[in-house]
C-alpha positions as CSV (number, residue, x, y, z in Angstrom):
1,X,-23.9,-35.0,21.2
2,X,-26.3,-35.7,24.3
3,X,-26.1,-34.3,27.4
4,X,-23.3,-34.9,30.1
5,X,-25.5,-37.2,32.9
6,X,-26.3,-34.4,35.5
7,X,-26.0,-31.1,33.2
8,X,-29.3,-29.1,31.7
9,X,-30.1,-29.5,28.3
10,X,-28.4,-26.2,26.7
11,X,-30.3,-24.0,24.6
12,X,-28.7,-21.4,22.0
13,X,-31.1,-18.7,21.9
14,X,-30.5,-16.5,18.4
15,X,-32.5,-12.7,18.3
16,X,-30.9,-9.5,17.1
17,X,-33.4,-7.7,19.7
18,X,-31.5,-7.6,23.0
19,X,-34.3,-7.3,25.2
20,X,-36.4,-11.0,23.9
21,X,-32.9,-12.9,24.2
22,X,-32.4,-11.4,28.0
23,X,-36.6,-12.3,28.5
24,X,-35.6,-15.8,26.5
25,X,-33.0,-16.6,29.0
26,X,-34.7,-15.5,31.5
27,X,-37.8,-17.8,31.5
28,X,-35.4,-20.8,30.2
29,X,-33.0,-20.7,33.1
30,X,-34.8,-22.9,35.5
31,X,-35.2,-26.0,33.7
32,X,-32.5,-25.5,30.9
33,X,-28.8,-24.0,30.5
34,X,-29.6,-21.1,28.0
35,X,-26.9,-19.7,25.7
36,X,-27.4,-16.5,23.6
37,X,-25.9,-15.1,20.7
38,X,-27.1,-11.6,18.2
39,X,-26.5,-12.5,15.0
40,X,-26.2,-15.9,13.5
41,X,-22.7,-15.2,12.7
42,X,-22.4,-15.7,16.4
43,X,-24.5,-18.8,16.6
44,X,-21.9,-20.4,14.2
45,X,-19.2,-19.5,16.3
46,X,-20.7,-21.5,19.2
47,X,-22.4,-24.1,17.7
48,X,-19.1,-24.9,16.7
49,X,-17.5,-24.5,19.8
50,X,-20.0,-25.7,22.1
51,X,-22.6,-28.6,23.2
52,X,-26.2,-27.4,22.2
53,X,-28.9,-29.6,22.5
54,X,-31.4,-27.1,20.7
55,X,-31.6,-23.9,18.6
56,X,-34.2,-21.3,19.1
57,X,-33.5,-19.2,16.4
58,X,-35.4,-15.7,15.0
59,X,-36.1,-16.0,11.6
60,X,-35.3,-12.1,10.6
61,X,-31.7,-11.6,11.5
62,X,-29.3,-9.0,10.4
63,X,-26.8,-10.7,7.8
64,X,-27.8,-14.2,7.6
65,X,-31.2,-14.7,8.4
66,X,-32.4,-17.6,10.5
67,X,-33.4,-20.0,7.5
68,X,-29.4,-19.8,6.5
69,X,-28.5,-20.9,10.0
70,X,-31.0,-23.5,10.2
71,X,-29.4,-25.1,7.2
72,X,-25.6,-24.7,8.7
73,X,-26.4,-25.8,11.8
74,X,-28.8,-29.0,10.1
75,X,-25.4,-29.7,7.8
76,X,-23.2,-29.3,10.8
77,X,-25.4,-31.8,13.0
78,X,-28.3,-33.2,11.3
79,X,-29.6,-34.4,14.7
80,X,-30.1,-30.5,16.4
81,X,-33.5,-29.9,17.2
82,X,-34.2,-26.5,15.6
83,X,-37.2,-23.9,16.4
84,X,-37.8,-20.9,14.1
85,X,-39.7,-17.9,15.7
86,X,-40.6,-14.5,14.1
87,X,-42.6,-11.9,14.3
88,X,-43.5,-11.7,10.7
89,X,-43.3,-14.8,9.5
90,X,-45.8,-16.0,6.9
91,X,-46.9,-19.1,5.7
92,X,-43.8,-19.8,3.0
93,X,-41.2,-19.0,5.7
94,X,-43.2,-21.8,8.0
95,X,-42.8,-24.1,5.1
96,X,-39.6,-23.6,4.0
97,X,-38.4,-23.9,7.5
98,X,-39.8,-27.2,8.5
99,X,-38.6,-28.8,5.0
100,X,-34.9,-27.4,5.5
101,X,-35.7,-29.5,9.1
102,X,-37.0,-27.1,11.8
103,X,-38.8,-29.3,14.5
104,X,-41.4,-26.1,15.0
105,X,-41.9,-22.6,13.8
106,X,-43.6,-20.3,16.3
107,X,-44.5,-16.8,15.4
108,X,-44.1,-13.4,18.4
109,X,-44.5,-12.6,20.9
110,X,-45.2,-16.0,22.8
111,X,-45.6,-16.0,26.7
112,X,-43.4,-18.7,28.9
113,X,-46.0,-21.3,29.0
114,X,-45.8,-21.2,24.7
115,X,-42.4,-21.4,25.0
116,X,-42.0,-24.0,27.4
117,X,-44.1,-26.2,25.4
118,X,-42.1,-25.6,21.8
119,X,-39.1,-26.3,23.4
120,X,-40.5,-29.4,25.2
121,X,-41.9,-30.5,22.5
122,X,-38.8,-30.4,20.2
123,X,-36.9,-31.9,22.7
124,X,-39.6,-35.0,23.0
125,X,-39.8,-35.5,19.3
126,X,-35.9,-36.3,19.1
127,X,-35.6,-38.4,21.8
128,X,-38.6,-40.5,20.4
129,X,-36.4,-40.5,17.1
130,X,-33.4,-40.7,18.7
131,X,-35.3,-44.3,21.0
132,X,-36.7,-45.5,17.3
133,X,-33.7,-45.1,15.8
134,X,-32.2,-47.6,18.9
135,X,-35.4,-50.1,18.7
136,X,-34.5,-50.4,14.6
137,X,-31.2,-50.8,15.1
138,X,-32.0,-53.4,17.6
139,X,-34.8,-55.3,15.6
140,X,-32.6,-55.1,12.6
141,X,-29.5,-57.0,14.4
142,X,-32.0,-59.2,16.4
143,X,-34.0,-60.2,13.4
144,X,-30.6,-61.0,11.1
145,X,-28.4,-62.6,14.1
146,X,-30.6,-66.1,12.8
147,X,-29.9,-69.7,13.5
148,X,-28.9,-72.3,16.2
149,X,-24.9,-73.5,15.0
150,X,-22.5,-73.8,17.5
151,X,-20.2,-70.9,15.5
152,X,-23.5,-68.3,15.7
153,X,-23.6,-69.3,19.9
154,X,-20.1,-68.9,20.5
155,X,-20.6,-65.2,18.6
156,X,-23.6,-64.4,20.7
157,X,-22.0,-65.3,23.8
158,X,-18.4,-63.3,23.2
159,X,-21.4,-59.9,22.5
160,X,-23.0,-60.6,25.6
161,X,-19.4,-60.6,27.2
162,X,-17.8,-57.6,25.1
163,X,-20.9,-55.6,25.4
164,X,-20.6,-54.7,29.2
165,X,-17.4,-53.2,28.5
166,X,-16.0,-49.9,26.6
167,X,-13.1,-52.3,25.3
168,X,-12.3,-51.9,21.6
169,X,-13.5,-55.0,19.1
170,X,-11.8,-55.7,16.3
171,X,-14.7,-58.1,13.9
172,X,-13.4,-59.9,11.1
173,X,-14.4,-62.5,8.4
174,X,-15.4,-62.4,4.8
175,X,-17.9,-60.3,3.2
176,X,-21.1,-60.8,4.1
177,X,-20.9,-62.7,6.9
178,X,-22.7,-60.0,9.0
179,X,-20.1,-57.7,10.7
180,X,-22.6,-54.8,11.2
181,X,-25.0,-56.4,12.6
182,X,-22.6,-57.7,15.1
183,X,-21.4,-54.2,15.8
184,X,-24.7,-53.2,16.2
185,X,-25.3,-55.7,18.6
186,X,-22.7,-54.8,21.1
187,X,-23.8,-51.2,20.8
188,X,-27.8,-51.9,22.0
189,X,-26.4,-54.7,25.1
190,X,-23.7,-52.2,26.3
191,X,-24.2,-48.9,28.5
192,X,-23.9,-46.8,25.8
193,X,-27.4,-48.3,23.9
194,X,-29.1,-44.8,24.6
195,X,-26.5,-42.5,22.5
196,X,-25.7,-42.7,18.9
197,X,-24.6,-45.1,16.6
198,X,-22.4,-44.4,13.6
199,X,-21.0,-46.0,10.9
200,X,-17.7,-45.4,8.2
201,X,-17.1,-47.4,5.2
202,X,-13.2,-46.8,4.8
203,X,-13.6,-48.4,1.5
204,X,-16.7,-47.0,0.2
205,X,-14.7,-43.2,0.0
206,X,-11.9,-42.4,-1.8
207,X,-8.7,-42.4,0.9
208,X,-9.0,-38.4,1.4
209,X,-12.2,-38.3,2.1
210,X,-12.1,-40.6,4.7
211,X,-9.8,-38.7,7.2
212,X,-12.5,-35.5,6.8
213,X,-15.6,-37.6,7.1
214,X,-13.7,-39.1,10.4
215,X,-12.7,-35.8,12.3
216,X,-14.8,-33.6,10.7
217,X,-13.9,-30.1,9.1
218,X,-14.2,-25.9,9.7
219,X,-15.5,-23.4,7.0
220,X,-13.0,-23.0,4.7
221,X,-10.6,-26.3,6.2
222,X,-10.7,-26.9,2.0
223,X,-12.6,-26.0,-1.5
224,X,-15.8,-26.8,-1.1
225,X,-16.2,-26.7,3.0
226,X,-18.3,-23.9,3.1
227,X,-19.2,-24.4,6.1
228,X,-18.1,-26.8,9.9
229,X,-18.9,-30.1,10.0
230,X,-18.7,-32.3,12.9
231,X,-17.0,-35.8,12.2
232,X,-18.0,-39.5,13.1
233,X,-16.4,-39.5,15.9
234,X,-17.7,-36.2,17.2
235,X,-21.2,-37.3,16.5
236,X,-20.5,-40.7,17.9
237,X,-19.9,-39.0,21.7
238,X,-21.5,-40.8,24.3
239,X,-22.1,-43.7,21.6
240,X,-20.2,-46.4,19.5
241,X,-18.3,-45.5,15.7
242,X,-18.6,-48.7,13.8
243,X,-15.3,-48.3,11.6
244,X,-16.1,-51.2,8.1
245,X,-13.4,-52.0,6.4
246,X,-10.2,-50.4,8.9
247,X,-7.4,-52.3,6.7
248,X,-8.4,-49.6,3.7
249,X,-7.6,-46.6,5.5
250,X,-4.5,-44.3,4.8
251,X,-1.5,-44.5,6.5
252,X,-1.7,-40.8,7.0
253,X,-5.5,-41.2,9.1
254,X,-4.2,-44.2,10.7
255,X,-1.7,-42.3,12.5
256,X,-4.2,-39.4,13.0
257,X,-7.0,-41.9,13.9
258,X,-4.6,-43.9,16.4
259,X,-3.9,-40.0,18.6
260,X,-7.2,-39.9,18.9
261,X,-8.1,-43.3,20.3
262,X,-5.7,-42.1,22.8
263,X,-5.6,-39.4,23.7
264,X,-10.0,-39.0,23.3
265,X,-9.1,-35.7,21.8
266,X,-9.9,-34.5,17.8
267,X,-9.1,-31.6,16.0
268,X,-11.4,-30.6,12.6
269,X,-9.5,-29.9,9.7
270,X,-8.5,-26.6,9.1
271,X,-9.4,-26.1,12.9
272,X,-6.7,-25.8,15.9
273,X,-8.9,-26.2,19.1
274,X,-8.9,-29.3,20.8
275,X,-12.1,-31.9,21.0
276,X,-12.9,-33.9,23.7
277,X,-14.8,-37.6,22.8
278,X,-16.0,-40.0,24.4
279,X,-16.3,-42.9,21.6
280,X,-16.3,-46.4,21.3
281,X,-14.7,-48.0,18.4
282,X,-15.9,-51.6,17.0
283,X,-13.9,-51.9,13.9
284,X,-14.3,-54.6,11.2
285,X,-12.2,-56.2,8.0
286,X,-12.5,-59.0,6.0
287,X,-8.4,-58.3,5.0
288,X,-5.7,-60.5,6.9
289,X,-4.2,-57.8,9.2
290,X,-1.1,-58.9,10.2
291,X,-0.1,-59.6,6.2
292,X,-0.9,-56.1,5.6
293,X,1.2,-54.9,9.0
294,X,4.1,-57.6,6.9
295,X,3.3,-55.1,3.5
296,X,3.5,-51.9,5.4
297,X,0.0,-50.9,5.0
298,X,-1.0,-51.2,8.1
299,X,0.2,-49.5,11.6
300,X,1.0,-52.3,14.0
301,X,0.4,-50.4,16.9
302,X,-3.1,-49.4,15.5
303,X,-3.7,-53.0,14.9
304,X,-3.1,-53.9,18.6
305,X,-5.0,-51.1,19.7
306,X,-8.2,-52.2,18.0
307,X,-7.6,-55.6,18.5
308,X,-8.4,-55.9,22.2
309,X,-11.2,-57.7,21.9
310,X,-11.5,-60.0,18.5
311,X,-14.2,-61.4,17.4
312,X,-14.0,-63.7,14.2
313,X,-17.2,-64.5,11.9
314,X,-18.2,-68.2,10.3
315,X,-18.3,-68.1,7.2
316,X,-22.2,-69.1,5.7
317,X,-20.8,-72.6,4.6
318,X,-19.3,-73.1,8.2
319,X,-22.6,-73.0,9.5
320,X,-24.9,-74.6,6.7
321,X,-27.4,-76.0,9.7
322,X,-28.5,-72.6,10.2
323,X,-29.5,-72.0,6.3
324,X,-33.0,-73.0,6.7
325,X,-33.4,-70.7,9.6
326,X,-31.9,-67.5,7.5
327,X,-34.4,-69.1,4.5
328,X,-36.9,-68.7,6.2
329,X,-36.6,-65.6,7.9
330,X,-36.2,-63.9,5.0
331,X,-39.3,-65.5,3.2
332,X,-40.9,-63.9,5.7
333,X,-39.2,-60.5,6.4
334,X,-39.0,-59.9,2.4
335,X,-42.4,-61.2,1.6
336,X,-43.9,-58.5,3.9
337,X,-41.2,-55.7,2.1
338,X,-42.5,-56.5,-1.4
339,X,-46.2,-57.2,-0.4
340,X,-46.0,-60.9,-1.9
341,X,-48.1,-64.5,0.1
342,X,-46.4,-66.2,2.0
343,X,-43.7,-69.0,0.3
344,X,-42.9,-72.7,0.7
345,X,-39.8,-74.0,-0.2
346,X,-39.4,-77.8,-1.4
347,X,-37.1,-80.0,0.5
348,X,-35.2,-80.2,-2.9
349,X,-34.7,-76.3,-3.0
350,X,-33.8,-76.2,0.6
351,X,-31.7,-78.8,0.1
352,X,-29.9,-77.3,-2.7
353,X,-29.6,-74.0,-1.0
354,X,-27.6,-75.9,1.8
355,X,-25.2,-77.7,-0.1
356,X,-24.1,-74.4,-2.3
357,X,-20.9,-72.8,-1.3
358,X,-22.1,-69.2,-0.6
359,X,-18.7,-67.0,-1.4
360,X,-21.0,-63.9,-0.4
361,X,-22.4,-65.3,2.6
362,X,-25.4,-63.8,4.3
363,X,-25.9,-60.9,2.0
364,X,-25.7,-63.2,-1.1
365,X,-28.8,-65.7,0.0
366,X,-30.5,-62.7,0.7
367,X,-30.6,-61.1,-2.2
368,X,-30.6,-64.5,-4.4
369,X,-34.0,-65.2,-1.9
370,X,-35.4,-61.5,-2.6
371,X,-35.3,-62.3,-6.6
372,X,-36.7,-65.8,-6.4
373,X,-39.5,-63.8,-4.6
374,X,-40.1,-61.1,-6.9
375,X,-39.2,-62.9,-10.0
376,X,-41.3,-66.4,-9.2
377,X,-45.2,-67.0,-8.5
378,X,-47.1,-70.0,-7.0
379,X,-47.1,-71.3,-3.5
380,X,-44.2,-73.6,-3.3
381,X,-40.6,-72.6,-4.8
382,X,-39.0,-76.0,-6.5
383,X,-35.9,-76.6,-7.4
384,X,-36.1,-75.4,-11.0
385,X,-36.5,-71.9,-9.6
386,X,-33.5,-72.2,-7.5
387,X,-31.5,-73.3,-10.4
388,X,-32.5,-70.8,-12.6
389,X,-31.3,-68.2,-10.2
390,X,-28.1,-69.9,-8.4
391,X,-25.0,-68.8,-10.1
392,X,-22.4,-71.8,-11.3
393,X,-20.2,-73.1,-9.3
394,X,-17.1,-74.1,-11.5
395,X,-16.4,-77.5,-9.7
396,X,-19.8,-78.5,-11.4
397,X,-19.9,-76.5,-14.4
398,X,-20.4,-79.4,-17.0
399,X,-18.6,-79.7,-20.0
400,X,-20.7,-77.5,-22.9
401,X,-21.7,-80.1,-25.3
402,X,-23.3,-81.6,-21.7
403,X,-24.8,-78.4,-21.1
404,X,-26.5,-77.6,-24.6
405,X,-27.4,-81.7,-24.7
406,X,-29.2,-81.0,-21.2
407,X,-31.0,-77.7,-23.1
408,X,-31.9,-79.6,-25.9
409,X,-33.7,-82.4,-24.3
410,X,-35.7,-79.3,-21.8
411,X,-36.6,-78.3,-24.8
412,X,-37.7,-80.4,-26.4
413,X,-40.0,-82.0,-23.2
414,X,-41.3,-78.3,-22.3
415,X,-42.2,-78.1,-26.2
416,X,-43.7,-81.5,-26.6
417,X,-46.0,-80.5,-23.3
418,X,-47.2,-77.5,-24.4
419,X,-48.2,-79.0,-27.4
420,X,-50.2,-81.9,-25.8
421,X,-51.9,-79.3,-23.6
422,X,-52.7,-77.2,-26.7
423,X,-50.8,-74.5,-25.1
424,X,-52.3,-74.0,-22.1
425,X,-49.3,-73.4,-19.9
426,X,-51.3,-74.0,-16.4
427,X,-51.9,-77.7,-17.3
428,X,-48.4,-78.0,-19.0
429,X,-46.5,-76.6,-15.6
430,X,-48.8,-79.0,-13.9
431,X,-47.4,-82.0,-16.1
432,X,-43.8,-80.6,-15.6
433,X,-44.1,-79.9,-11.9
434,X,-42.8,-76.8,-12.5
435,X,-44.2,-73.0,-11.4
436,X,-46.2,-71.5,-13.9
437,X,-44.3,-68.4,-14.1
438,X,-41.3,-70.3,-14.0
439,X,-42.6,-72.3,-17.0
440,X,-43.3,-68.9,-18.8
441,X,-39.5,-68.0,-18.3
442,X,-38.6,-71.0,-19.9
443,X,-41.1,-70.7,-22.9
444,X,-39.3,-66.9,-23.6
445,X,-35.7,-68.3,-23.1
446,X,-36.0,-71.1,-25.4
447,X,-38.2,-68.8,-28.1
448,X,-41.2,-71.3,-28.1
449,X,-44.4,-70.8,-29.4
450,X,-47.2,-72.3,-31.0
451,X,-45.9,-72.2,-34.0
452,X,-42.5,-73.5,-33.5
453,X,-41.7,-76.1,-35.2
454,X,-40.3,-79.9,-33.7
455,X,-37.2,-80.9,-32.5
């Protein structure tokens, strides 16, 4: 949670020793809102409770020490900035506390100007990983969001015209077709691009999970909570949830999810007080909503609540103009992943590419484009390679005596090749216009070698 435009950035200062948390304070209160507490017990209790923007916390602490509460507070809110001081410290409690996340470890006593600069530069370091966190998300949607169609346009212009809102967005369309990146999209054009981004697969958890993931829990809410953790929508404040896959959440959350798009208000499990948020909600499913309101597994008046804004995705073979684009963007953007030279693809691949029906969409020629990469070599991917990677279509399945005829007679060429060239497979892919290392594929599929015998 960032800070309310106008208030100081509020620090929780943590020291058994009354006199450093009044000196503390003291030198804080100019430039920050400083909050103290004596034990980490009490630290809990706020942190829980409260807005902090950053913990200063001693290390030596009577009960739990201040490595424990560095790791509750880290579960709680993994983006807390947290600074470790002590008087004693050594050089394993430094290293333990920066891997279990501290931003800085300072050891006592420390004048004002030492301080000022620790908690500076804690607060500096998450606000530049807070802004690269932004520019990623940014270059990721900008980079993906590829091609020229009319459908893609017509999408790009209902962003541009949703994003200067706070209106909900209800995104559907089949897998694939690039719902996140959409919702990510809104989130960097709209007012809100500076605050946090989050995201909740409803179908990727089991349907209990989902409501405590959502709003979040208190130590001891269940077995296993051993300690509070705020929910997506709490650590969404200020920013946008991006709720995947809506039409697979309980009707139990749906009712609990559709209060708090309301009312703004939350409740943890297991807690009682009340929980202001300020959230936006883009939600996104590929199911038919209204059919599932008609089954009774979906809450109509949750459906019409997200559904203020909709915005429906082409599917990949609606907009088969823009596959050369996405081919080639991801030639590029994957070549550079898996340190490979730069690819051409033949009109005849392209062409092939284009005319397949793509039931996964986006995500399915990317990840058919990242194994012709990784799996091919040469300079120019042909048609063969395409082939061998494209999964059948049943429309042109042929029969199987075609099929094995069609083997056959590869075989036999590839075979009668090799032989000519004495087995030297460069000259023999040459001959066959085929990539070497696709050639080599073949050779291993069909069990050839030199001394196999003839058709």
């Amino acid at each position: 949670m960032s800070p309310a435009a106008g208030s100081k950035t509020r620090i929780l200062i943590v020291d058994d020793e009354p006199s450093v948390l009044l000196e503390t304070a003291a030198s804080l209160k100019r430039h920050y809102d400083p909050v103290t507490a004596p034990s980490a017990e009490e630290a809990e209790r706020i942190l829980s409770l409260e807005r902090v923007d950053l913990l200063l916390t001693d290390l030596k602490l009577p009960g739990k020490d201040g490595l424990a509460l560095l790791e509750i507070a880290k579960a709680a809110n993994p983006d807390l900035p947290v600074v470790v001081m002590s008087g004693h410290g050594s050089i394993e409690d430094a290293v333990k506390a920066i891997r279990l996340g501290a931003a800085d470890f300072v050891e006592k006593p420390f004048g004002p100007d030492r301080l000022h600069l620790t908690v500076e530069r804690a607060l500096e370091i998450r606000a530049l990983q807070r802004e690269n966190e932004r520019l990623r998300a940014m270059t990721g949607a900008g980079d993906q969001m590829v091609g020229k169609s009319a459908g893609l346009e017509q999408i790009r212009a209902e962003i541009a015209k949703v994003a200067r809102t706070d209106a909900k967005v209800l995104i559907t369309g089949e897998s694939g077709t690039g719902k996140e990146l959409v919702a990510r999209a809104i989130h960097k054009a709209s007012a809100r691009a500076r605050g946090p981004f989050e995201k909740l697969n409803c179908a990727a958890l089991p349907k209990d999970l989902v409501e405590s993931e959502l709003f979040g829990y208190e130590k001891g809410a269940f077995t296993g909570a051993t300690q509070m953790k705020r929910g997506r929508l709490e650590a969404a404040d200020e920013g946008t949830l991006f709720l995947d896959e809506v039409g697979d959440m309980s009707l139990d959350t749906q009712a609990k999810f559709l209060r708090a798009i309301e009312t703004g208000e939350i409740e943890r499990l297991g807690g009682t007080r009340t929980i202001s948020v300020d959230t936006r909600i883009v939600a996104a499913t590929n199911k038919d909503l209204p059919a599932e309101i008609q089954a009774g597994r979906f809450r109509e008046d949750l459906f019409y609540r997200l559904n203020v804004v909709p915005i429906d995705l082409p599917s990949l073979r609606q907009r088969r103009e823009d596959i050369p684009l996405l081919l080639a963007h991801f030639v590029a953007q994957l070549g550079a992943e898996h340190g490979r030279p730069p690819r051409a693809f033949s009109k005849e691949a392209i062409d092939r590419l284009t005319k397949y029906s793509w039931p996964g969409n986006i995500r399915e020629l990317r990840n058919l484009i990242e194994r012709i990469l990784i799996m091919t070599d040469g300079e120019t991917v042909g048609l063969g390679e395409v082939e061998e990677v494209l999964p059948s279509e049943s429309d042109d399945d042929p029969p199987s005596e075609i099929k094995a005829a069609r083997d056959k007679a590869e075989r036999d060429t590839i075979l009668s090749t090799l032989k000519q060239c004495q087995w030297n497979v460069t000259e023999a892919s040459r001959r066959l216009g085929m990539d070497r290392g696709y050639l080599h594929r073949k050779i291993k599929r069909y069990g050839l070698a030199r001394e196999t015998a003839g058709s």
